[in-house]
C-alpha positions in Angstrom: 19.2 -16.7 6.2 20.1 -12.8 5.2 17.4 -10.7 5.9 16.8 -8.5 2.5 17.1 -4.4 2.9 14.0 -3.8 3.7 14.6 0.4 3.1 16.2 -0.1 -0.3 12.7 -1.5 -1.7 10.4 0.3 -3.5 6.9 0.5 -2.1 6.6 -1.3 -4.9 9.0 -4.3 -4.4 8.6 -4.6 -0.5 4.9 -5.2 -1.4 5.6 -7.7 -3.2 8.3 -9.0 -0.8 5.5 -8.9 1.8 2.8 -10.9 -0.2 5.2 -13.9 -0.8 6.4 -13.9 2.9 3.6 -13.6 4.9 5.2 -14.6 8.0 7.8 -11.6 7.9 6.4 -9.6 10.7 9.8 -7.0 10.0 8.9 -6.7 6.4 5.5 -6.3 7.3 6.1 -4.0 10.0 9.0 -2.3 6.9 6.3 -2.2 4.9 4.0 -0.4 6.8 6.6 2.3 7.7 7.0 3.1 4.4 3.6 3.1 3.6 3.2 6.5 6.6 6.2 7.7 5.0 5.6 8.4 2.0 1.9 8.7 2.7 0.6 9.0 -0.6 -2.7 8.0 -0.1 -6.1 9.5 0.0 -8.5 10.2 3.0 -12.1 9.4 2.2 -15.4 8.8 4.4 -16.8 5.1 4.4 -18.6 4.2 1.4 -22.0 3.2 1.5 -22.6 1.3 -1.5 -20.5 0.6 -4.4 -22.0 4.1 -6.7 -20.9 5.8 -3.9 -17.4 5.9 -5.7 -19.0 7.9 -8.2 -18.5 10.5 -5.5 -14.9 9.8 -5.2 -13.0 10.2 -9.1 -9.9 11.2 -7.7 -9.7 8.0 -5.8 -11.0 6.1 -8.6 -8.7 7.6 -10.7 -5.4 7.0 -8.6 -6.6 3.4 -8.0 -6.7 2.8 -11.7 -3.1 4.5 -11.8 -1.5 2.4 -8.9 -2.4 -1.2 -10.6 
């Protein structure tokens, strides 16, 4: 079997690739490349409880965005 190109996928697309082939360790490991890549992602502490992310709107707000 022809392994798909893995760095033609979108984010997107190879996460989607990833979640119906769990056993892909390369896409997994494509994935996850991609993922520090493009690191689009935002750094936050631990939260505590869940109105903690009161404290956190712009990660609330990209969250909301991303789905």
């Amino acid at each position: 079997m022809n392994q798909p190109d893995f760095q033609a996928m979108s984010q997107k697309e190879l996460q989607r690739y990833v979640l119906s082939h769990r056993e892909d360790q390369t896409a997994f490991y494509a994935y996850v490349d991609k993922l520090n890549a493009e690191a689009n992602w935002i750094e936050m502490p631990p939260l505590s409880s869940v109105e903690d992310m009161d404290n956190h709107p712009e990660f609330v707000s990209r969250f909301r965005n991303n789905s």
